[in-house]
C-alpha positions in Angstrom: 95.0 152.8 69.3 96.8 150.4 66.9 99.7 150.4 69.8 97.4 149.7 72.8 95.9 146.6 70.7 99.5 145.6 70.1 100.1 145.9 73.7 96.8 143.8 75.2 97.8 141.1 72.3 101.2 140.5 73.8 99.7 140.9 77.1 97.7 138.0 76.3 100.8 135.7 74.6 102.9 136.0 77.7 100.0 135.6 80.3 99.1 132.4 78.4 102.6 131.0 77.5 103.2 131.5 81.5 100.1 129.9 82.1 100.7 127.0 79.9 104.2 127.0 81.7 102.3 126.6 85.5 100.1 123.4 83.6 103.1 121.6 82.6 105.3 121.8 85.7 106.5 118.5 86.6 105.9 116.7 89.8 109.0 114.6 91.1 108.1 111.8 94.0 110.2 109.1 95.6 109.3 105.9 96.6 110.9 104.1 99.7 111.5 100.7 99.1 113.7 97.9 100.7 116.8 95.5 99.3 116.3 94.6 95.8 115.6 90.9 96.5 112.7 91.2 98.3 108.8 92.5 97.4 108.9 96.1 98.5 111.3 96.9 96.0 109.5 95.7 92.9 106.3 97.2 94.1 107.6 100.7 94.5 108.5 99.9 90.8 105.1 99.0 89.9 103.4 101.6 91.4 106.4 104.3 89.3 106.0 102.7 86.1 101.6 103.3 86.1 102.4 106.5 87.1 104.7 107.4 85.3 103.0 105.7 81.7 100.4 108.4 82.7 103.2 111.4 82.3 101.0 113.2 80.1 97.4 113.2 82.1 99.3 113.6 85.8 102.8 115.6 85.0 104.4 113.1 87.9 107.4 111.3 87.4 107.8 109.1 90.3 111.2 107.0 91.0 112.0 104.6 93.4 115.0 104.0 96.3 116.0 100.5 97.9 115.8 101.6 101.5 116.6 100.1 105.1 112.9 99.1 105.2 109.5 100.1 107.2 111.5 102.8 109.7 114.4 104.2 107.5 110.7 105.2 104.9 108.7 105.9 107.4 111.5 108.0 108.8 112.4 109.6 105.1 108.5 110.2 104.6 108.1 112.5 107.6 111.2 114.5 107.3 110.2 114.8 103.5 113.2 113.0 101.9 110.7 110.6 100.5 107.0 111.4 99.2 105.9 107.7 99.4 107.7 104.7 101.2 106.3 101.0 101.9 106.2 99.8 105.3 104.8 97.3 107.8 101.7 98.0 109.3 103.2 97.3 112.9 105.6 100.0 112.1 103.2 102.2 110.5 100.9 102.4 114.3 104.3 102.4 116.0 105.4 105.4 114.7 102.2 107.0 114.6 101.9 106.2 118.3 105.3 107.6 119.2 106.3 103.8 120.2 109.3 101.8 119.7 112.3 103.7 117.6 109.3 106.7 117.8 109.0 106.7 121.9 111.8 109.7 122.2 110.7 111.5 118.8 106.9 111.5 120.0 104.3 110.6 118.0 104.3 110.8 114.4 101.2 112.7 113.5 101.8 113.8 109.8 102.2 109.9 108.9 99.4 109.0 106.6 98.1 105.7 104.9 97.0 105.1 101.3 96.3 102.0 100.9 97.9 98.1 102.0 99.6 95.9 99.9 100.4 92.0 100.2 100.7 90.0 103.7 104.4 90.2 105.2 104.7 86.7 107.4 107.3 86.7 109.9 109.5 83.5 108.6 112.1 81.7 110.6 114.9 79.6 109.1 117.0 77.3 110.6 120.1 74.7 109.1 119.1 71.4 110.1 122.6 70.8 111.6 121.5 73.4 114.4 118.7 70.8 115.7 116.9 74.1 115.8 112.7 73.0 115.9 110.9 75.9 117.9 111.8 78.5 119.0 113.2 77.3 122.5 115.4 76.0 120.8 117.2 79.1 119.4 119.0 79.4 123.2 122.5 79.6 122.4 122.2 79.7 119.1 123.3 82.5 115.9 120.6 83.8 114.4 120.1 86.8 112.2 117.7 89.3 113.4 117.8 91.7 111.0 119.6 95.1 110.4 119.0 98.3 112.4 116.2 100.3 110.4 114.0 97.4 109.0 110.5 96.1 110.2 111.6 92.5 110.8 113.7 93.5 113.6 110.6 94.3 115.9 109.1 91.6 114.7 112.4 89.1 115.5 112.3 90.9 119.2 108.4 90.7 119.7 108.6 87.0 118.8 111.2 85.9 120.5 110.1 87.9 123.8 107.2 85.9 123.6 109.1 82.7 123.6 110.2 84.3 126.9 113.9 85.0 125.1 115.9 88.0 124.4 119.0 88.4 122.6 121.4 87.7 125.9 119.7 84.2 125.4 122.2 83.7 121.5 124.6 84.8 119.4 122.3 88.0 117.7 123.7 89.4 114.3 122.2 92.1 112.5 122.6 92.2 109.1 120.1 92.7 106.0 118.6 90.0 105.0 119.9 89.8 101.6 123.2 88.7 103.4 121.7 85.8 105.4 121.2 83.0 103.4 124.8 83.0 102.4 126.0 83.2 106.0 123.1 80.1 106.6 125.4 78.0 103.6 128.8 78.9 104.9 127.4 77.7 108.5 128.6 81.0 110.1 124.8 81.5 111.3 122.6 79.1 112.2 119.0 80.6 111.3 117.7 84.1 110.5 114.5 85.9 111.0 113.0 87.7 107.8 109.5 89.1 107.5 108.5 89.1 104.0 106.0 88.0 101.4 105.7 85.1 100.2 107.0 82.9 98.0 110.3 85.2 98.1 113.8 84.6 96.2 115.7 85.2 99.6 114.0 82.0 101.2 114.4 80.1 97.8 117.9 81.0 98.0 118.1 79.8 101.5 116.4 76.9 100.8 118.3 75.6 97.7 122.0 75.3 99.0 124.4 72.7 99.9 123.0 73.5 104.0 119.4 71.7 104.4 117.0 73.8 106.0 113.5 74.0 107.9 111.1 76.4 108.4 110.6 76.9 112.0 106.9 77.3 112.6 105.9 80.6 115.2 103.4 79.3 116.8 102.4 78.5 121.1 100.7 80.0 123.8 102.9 83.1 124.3 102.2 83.8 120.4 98.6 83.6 121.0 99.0 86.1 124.0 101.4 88.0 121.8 98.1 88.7 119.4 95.7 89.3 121.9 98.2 92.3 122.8 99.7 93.7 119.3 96.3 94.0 116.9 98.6 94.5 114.0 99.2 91.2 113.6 97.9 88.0 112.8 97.7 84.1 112.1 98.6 82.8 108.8 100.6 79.9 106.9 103.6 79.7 104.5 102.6 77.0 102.0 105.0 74.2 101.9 105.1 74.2 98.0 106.8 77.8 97.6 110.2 76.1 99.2 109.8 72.6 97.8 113.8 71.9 99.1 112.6 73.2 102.6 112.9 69.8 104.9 109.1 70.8 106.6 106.2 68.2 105.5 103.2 70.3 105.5 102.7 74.2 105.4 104.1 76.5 108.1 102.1 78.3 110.6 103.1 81.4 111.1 101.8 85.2 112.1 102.0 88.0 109.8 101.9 92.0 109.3 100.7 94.1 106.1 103.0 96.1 103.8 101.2 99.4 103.5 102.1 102.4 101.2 102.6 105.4 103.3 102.8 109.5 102.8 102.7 112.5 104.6 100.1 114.6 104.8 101.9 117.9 103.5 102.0 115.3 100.1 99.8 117.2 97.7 96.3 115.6 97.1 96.6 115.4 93.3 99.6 113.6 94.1 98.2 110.5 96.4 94.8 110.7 94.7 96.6 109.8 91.2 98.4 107.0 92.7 95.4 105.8 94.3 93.5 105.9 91.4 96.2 104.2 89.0 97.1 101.1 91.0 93.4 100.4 91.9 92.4 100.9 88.5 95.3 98.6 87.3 94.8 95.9 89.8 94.4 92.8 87.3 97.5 94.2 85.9 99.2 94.6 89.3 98.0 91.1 90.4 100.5 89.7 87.4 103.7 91.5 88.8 104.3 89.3 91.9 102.7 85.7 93.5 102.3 87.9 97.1 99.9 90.1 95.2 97.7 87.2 94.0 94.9 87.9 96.3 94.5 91.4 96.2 91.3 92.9 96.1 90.1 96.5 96.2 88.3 95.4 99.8 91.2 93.9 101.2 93.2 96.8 100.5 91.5 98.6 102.9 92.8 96.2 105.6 95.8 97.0 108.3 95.8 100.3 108.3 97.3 102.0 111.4 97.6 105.4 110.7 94.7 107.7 109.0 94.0 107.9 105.3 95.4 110.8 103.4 92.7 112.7 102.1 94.0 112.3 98.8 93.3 108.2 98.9 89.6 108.8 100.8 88.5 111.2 97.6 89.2 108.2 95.6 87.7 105.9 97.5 85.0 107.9 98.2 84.3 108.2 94.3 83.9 104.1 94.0 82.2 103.7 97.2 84.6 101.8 99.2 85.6 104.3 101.8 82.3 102.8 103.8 84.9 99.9 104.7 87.3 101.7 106.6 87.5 101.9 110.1 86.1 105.3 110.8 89.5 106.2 113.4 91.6 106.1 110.4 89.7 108.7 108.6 90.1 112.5 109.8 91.2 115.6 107.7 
């Protein structure tokens, strides 16, 4: 008898030390990002640290990758190299859609939203030795696009195809926008294309150097058809005081996208729920980390999303009573 009591008790220790085991396996996630310089990069780092300050509650330890951009994430997301990534909202329904880089790969249908971040305005700089002032005016001229894999290379083609240009009309280059203010000071490009929010240290860069510079505004009637066609995007202005040095007058009209956080929906629901639940919770705290994220609220948070919601975000939202705000087409599961 004593042996069989022996036997249950031991039974017991290693049933509960395995079960103990289970409760404190760690969950690794990556976040997609983009170049170091610009916002994606410290919000992925945001969104790891509350995460990860909450070890103990959520077993997740989340890290983060400077990426491509909105394509090589969303891209890194679905074939489950990355858990999370950041990425353009124009991007986000492209993919979604099966359009653009997507048309050949079909549509993405595992890509998920969780919530949007800060405005991303498309922004046009020009040296004011290139007598560049609209965007006509870029005919014949060097101008940075942007580099294969990122969002503001749509963006650059969509713009400039509504100025009724394509790149057989100047000198393209491709390269990441951490490279172009440099080339903009040595006068090896004239202007460059970067969609981004605002005030950002690549524009202050550009706008500081030996080279004087100005802000070309995107505006005109083939913009305004541009909008009624593309539903992702959207009017908005670059306030002259973020680039003091800039040679413009008065604030900068310009159209913009929305940086979104992104999953899949094989992520587990724990997984996007805590997330959720930590950056909204934290939002006065998240507000601090960067001027683009001044204006966040809960509601417009809710706001350019182009794919549907990942379960795990809608149980949050549903919890605080938000979810009433979203566009019923980007809830299903």
């Amino acid at each position: 008898m004593k042996t069989r009591q022996i036997a249950v008790l031991i039974l017991i220790v290693v049933v509960s030390f395995l079960g103990g085991c289970r409760k404190q396996k760690t969950k690794f996630v990556t976040i997609g990002t983009g170049g170091v310089t610009g916002v994606y990069y410290p919000t992925g780092g945001a969104i790891s640290r509350m995460i990860n300050n909450k070890y103990d509650e959520y077993k997740i330890k989340a890290t983060v990758e400077s990426t491509g951009g909105s394509v090589f994430n969303i891209n890194g997301v679905m074939n489950g190299d990355l858990e999370f990534g950041i990425a353009q909202s124009d991007r986000q329904f492209q993919a979604y859609n099966g359009l653009a880089e997507w048309s050949q790969l079909g549509k993405q249908a595992g890509l998920r939203s969780v919530f949007s971040i800060h405005p991303e305005l498309i922004t046009l700089i020009v040296s004011q030795k290139s007598g560049i002032g609209n965007l006509r005016d870029l005919e014949g001229k060097r101008i940075n696009v942007g580099n294969p894999g990122s969002g503001q290379l749509q963006n650059s083609k969509d713009v400039l195809y509504a100025a009724g240009l394509d790149e057989d009309d100047f000198h393209a280059e491709h390269v990441k926008a951490i490279e172009a203010p440099g080339l903009l000071q040595d006068e090896r490009i004239d202007g460059f294309f970067f969609t981004v929010g605002h005030p950002a240290g690549t524009i202050k860069e550009a706008t500081s150097g030996r080279i004087k510079v100005y802000i070309v505004p995107i505006e005109g009637a083939g913009i305004d058809k541009m909008l009624e066609k593309y539903p992702y995007y959207a009017k908005s202005i670059i306030p002259h005081s973020y680039y003091p040095y800039a040679l413009n007058s008065k604030d900068i009209v310009t159209i913009g996208v929305k940086a979104t956080l992104i999953t899949s929906k094989n992520v587990d629901e724990d997984i996007v729920y805590a997330i959720t639940k930590e950056v909204f919770e934290n939002l006065e705290e998240f507000r601090t980390l960067h001027p683009a994220y001044a204006l966040l609220s809960r509601e417009n948070m809710l706001e350019g999303l182009t794919a549907p919601l990942h379960k795990g975000a809608l149980k949050y939202y549903k919890e605080i009573g938000i979810d009433t705000l979203i566009d019923f087409q980007y809830i299903i599961d």
